[in-house]
DSSP file (Angstrom, degrees, kcal/mol; ACC not computed):
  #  RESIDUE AA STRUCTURE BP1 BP2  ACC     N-H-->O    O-->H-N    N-H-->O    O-->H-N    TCO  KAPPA ALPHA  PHI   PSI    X-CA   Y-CA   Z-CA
    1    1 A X              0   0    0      0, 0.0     3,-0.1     0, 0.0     2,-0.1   0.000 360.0 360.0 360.0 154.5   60.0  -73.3  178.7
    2    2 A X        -     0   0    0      1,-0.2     3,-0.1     3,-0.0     0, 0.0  -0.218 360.0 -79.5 -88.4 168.7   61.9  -70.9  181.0
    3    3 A X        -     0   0    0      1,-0.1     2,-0.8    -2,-0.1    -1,-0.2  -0.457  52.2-102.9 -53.7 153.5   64.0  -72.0  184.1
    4    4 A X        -     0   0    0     -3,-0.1    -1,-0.1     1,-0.0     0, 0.0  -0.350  47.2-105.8 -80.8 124.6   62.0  -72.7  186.9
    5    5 A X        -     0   0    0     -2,-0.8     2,-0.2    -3,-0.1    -1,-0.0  -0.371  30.5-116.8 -65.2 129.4   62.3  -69.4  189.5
    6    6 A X        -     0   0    0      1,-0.1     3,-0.1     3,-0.0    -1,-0.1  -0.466  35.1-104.0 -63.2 118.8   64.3  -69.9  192.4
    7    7 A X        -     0   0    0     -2,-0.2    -1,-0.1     1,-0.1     0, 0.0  -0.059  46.7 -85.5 -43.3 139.9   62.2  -69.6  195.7
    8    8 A X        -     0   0    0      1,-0.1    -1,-0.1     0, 0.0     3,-0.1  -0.141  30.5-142.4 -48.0 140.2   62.5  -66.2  198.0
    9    9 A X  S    S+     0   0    0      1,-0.1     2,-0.3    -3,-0.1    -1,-0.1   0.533  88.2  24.5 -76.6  -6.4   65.7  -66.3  200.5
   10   10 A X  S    S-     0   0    0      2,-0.0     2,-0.2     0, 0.0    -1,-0.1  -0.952  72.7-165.9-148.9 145.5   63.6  -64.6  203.2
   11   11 A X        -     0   0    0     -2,-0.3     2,-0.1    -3,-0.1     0, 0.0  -0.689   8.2-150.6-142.5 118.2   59.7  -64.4  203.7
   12   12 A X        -     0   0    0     -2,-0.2     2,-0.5     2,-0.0     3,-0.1  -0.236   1.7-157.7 -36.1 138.5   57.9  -62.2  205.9
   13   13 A X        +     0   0    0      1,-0.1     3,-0.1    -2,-0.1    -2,-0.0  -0.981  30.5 153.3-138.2 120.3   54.6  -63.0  207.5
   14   14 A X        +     0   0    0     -2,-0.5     2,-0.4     2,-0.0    -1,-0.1  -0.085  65.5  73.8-132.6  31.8   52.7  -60.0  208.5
   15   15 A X  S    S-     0   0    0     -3,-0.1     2,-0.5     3,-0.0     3,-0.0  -0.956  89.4-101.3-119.4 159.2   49.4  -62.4  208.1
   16   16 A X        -     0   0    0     -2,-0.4     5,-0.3     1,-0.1    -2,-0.0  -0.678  45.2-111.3 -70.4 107.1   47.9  -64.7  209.5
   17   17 A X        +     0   0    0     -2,-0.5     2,-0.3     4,-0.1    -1,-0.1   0.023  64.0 133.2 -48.2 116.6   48.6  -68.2  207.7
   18   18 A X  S  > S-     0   0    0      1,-0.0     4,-2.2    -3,-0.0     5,-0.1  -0.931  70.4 -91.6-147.6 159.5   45.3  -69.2  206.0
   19   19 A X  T  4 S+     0   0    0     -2,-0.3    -2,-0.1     2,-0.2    -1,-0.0   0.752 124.0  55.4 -15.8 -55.8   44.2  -70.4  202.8
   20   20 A X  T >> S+     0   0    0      2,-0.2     3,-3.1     1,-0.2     4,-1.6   0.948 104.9  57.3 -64.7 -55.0   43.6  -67.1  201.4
   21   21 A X  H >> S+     0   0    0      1,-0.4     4,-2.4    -5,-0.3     3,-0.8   0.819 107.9  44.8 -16.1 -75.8   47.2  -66.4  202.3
   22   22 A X  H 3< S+     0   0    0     -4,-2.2    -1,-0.4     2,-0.2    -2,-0.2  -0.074 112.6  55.8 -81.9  40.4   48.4  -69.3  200.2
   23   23 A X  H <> S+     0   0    0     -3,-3.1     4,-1.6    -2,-0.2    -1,-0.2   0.527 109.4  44.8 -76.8 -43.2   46.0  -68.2  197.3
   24   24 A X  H X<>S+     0   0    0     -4,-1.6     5,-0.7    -3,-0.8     3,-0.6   0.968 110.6  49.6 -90.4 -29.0   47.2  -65.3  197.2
   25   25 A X  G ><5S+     0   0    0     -4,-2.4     3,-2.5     1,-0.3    -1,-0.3   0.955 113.9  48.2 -48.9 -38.7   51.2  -66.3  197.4
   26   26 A X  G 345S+     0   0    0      1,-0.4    -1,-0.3     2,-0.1    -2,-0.2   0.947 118.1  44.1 -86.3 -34.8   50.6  -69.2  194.2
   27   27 A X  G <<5S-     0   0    0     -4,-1.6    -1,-0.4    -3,-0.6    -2,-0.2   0.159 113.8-130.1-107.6  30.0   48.5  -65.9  192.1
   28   28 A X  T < 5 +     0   0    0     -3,-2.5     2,-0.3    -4,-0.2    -3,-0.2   0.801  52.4 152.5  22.8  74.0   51.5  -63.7  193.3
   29   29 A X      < -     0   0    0     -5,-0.7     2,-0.4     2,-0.0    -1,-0.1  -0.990  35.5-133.5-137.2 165.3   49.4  -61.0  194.6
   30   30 A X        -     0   0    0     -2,-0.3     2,-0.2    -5,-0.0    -2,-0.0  -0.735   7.9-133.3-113.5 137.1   49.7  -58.3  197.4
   31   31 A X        -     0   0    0     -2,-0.4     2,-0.4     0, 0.0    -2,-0.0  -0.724  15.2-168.1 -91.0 155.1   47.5  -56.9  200.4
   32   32 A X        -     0   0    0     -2,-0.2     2,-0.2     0, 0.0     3,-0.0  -0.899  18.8-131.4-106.4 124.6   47.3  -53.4  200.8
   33   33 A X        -     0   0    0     -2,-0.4     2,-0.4     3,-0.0     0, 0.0  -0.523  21.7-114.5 -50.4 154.9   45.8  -52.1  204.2
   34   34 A X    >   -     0   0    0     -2,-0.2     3,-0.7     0, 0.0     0, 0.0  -0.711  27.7-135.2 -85.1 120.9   43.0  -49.5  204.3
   35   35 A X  T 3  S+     0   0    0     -2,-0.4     9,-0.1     2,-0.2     8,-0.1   0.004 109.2  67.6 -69.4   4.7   45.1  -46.6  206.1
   36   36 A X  T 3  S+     0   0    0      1,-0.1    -1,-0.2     3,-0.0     5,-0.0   0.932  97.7  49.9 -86.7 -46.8   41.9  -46.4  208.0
   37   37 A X  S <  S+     0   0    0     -3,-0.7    -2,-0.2     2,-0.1    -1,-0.1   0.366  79.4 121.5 -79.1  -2.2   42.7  -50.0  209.6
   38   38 A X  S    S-     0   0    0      1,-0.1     3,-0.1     3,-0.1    -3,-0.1  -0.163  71.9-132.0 -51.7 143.9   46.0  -49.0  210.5
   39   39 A X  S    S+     0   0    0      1,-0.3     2,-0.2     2,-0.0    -1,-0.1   0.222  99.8  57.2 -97.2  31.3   46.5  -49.5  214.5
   40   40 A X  S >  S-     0   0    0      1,-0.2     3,-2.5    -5,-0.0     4,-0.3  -0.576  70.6-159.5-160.1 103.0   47.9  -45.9  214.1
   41   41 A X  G >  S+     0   0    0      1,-0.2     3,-1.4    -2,-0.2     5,-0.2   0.849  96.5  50.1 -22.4 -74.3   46.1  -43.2  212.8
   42   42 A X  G >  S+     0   0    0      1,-0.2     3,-1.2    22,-0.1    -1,-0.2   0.311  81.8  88.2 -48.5 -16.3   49.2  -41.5  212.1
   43   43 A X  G <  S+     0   0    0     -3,-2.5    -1,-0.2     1,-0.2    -2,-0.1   0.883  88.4  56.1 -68.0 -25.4   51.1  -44.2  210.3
   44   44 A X  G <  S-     0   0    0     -3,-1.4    -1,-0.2    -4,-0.3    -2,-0.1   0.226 109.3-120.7-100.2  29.7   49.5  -43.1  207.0
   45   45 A X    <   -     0   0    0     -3,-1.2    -3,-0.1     1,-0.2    -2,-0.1   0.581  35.1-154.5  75.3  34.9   50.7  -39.5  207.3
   46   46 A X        -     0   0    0     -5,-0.2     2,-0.3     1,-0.1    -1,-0.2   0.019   4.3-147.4 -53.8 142.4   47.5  -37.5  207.2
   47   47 A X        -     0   0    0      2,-0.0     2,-0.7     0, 0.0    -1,-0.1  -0.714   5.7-160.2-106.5 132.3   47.0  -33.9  206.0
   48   48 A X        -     0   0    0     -2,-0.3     2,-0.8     4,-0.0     3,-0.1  -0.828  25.5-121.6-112.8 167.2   44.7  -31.3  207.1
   49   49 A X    >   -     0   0    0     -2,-0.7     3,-0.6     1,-0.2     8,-0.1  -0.890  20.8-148.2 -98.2 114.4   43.9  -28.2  204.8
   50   50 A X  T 3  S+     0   0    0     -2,-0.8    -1,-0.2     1,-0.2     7,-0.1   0.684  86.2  65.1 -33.4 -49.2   44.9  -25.5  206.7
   51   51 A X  T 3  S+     0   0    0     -3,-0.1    -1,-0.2     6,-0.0     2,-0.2  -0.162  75.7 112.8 -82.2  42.9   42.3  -23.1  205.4
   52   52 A X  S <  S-     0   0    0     -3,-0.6    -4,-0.0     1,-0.2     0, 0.0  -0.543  77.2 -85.0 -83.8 162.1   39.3  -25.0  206.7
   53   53 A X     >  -     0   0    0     -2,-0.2     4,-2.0     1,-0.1    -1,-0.2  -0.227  35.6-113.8 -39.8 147.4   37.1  -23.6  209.5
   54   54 A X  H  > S+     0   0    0      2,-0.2     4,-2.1     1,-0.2    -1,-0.1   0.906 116.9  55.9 -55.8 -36.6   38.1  -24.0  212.8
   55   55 A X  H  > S+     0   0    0      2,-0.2     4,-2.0     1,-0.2     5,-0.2   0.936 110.6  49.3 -63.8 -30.0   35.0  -26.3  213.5
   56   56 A X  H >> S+     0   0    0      2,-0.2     3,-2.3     1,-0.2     4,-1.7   0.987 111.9  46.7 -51.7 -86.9   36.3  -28.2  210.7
   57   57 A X  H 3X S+     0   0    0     -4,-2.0     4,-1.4     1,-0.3     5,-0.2   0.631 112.2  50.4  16.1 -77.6   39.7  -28.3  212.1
   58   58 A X  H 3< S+     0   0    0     -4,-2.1    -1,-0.3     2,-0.3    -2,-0.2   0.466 104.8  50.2 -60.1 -49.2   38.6  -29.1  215.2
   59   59 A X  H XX S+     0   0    0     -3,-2.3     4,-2.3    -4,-2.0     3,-1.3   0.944 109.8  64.0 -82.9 -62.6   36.1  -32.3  214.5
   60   60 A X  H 3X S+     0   0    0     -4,-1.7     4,-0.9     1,-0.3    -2,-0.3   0.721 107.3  36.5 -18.1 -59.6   39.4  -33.5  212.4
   61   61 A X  H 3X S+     0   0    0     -4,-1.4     4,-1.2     1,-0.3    -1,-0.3   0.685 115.1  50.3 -91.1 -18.9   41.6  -33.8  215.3
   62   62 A X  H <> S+     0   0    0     -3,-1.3     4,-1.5     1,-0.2    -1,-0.3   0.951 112.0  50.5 -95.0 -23.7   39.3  -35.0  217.7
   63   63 A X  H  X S+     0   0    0     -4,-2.3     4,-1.3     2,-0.2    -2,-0.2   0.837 115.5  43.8 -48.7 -30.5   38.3  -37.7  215.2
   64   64 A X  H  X S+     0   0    0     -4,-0.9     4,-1.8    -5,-0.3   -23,-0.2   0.706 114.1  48.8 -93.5 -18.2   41.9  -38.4  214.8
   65   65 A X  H  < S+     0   0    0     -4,-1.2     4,-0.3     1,-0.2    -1,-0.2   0.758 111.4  50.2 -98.3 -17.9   42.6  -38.3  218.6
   66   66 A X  H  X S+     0   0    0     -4,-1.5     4,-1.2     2,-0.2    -2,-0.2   0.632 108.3  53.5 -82.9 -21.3   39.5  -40.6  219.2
   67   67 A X  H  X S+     0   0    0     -4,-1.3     4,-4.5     1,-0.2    -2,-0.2   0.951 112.1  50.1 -79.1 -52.3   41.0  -43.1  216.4
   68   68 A X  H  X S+     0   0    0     -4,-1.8     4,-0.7     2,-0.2    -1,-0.2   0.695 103.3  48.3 -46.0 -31.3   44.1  -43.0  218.5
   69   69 A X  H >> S+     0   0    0     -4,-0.3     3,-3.6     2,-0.2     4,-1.0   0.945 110.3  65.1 -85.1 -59.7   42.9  -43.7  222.3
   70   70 A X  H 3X S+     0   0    0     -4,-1.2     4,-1.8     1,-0.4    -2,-0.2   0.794 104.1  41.4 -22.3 -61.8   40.9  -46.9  220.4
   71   71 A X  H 3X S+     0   0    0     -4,-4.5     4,-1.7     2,-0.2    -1,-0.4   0.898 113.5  47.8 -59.5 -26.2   44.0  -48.5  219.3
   72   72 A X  H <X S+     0   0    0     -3,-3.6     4,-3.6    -4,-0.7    -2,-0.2   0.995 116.2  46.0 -89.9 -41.5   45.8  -48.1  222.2
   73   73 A X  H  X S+     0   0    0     -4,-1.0     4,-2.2     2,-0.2    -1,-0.2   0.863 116.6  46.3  -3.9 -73.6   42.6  -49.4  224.2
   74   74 A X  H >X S+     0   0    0     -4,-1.8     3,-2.8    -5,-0.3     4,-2.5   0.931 113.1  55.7 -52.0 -77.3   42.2  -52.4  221.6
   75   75 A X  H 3X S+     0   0    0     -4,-1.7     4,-2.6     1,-0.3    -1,-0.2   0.842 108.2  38.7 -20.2 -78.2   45.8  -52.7  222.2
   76   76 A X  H 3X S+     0   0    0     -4,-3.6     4,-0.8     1,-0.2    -1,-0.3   0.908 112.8  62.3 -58.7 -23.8   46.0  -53.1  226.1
   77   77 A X  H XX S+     0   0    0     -3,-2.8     3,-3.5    -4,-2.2     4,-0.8   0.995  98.7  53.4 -61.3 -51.4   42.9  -55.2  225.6
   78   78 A X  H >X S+     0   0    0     -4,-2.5     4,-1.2     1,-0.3     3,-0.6   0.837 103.8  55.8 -26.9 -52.0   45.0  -57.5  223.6
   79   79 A X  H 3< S+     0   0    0     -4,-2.6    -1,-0.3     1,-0.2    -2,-0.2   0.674 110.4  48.4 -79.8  -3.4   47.8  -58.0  226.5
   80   80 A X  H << S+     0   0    0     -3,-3.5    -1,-0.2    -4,-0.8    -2,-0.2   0.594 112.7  41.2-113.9  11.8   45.2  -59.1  228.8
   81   81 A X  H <<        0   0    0     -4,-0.8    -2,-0.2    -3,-0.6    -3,-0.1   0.458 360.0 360.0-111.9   2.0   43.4  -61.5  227.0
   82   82 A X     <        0   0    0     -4,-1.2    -1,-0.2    -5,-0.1    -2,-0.1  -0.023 360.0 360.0 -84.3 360.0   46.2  -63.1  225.5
């Protein structure tokens, strides 16, 4: 048998402490986000193809600009229900 492994000096929590949480810490596994669920469209560096149609174009960014006013919405909702 091996040494027993020394515990992290630092841990981040960018979840919420739950069960699942400490499932997944004892199987040593990792969350990903869905770049979709991100509270910034933007964080996940999105690309458009230049040579699209305009209309194309054009529904892109206003999708991307509607994704945007929704978080910040969600966002202020947050600070007054809190």
């Amino acid at each position: 048998m091996g040494e027993a492994a020394k515990p992290p000096k630092l841990l981040f929590k960018y979840r919420a402490f739950s069960p699942r949480l400490l499932d997944m810490l004892v199987a040593d596994e990792l969350y990903y986000s869905d770049p979709g669920d991100f509270n910034d469209p933007l964080d996940c560096r999105p690309s458009l193809d230049a040579n699209l149609p305009n209309d194309q174009l054009e529904l892109a960014l206003n999708r991307l600009r509607e994704q945007r006013v929704l978080a910040e919405m969600q966002a202020a909702a947050r600070l007054f229900t809190t």
